[in-house]
C-alpha angles and dihedrals in degrees: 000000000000110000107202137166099281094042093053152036101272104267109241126175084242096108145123120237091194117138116264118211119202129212090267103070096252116136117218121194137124120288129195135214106312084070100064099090088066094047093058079046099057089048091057085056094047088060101046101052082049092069101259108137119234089245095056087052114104101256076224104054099115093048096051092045088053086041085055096048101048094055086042090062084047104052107006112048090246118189127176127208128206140194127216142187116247097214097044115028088237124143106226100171148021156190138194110202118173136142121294104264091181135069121292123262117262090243088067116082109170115076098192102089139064119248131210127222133205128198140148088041100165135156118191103265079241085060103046125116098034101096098261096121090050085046089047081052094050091050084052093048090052085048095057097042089048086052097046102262113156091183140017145196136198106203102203137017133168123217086250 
């Protein structure tokens, strides 16, 4: 999915970062550091309902995805996004939006701008169809456009 210009309302730093809540009693909102093991987690999870078997997984994932983020915070303005369920307290989804560190795909043309990135973008199979992930995508639009983005890409998405 590439967001631009034409596609979307013009990314301004003018947004709110408030939580949003959904119909179906799931909180969304930013979350900081003590919520990267989950998202390791979640991404583990990704892979796996995506066919990869648990052996051709690295041994290692969830230590290179902290390591990433980690160095993402640092460098690229990283922010993830969870979402949680009102009753019980439990994240059932998530998102890790930060700005673009590699080169720039060949569709897009301009270099003066900076672009966003998405990835790990992942909602429990039991939450699924009530609008959280498309909450989780708004949360990341309203990221990018706090931190300056005037575009952004998700590079991958199932049809799950």
């Amino acid at each position: 999915m590439l967001l631009t210009n034409r596609d979307t309302p013009s990314l301004d730093r003018k947004c709110s970062l408030a939580p949003l809540s959904t119909e179906v009693g799931v909180r969304i909102g930013q979350a900081g550091a003590g919520m990267d093991a989950t998202v390791a987690q979640h991404r583990r999870a990704m892979w796996r309902e995506v066919g990869v078997a648990e052996a051709d997984l690295q041994p290692d994932l969830e230590a290179r995805t902290l390591a990433f983020i980690a160095d993402a915070r640092e460098r690229l303005e990283y922010q993830t996004i969870v979402a949680t369920d009102a009753a019980s307290g439990e994240v059932v989804g998530s998102a890790s939006c930060q700005v673009w560190a590699g080169p720039l795909p060949n569709v897009l043309h301009e270099r003066a701008f900076k672009l966003g990135t998405v990835w790990a973008v992942y909602v429990r199979p039991s939450h699924r169809r009530h609008g959280i992930a498309t909450n989780l995508m708004e949360h990341v639009v309203a990221h990018w456009k706090n931190i300056g983005c005037q575009r952004g890409v998700l590079l991958h998405a199932t049809d799950a």
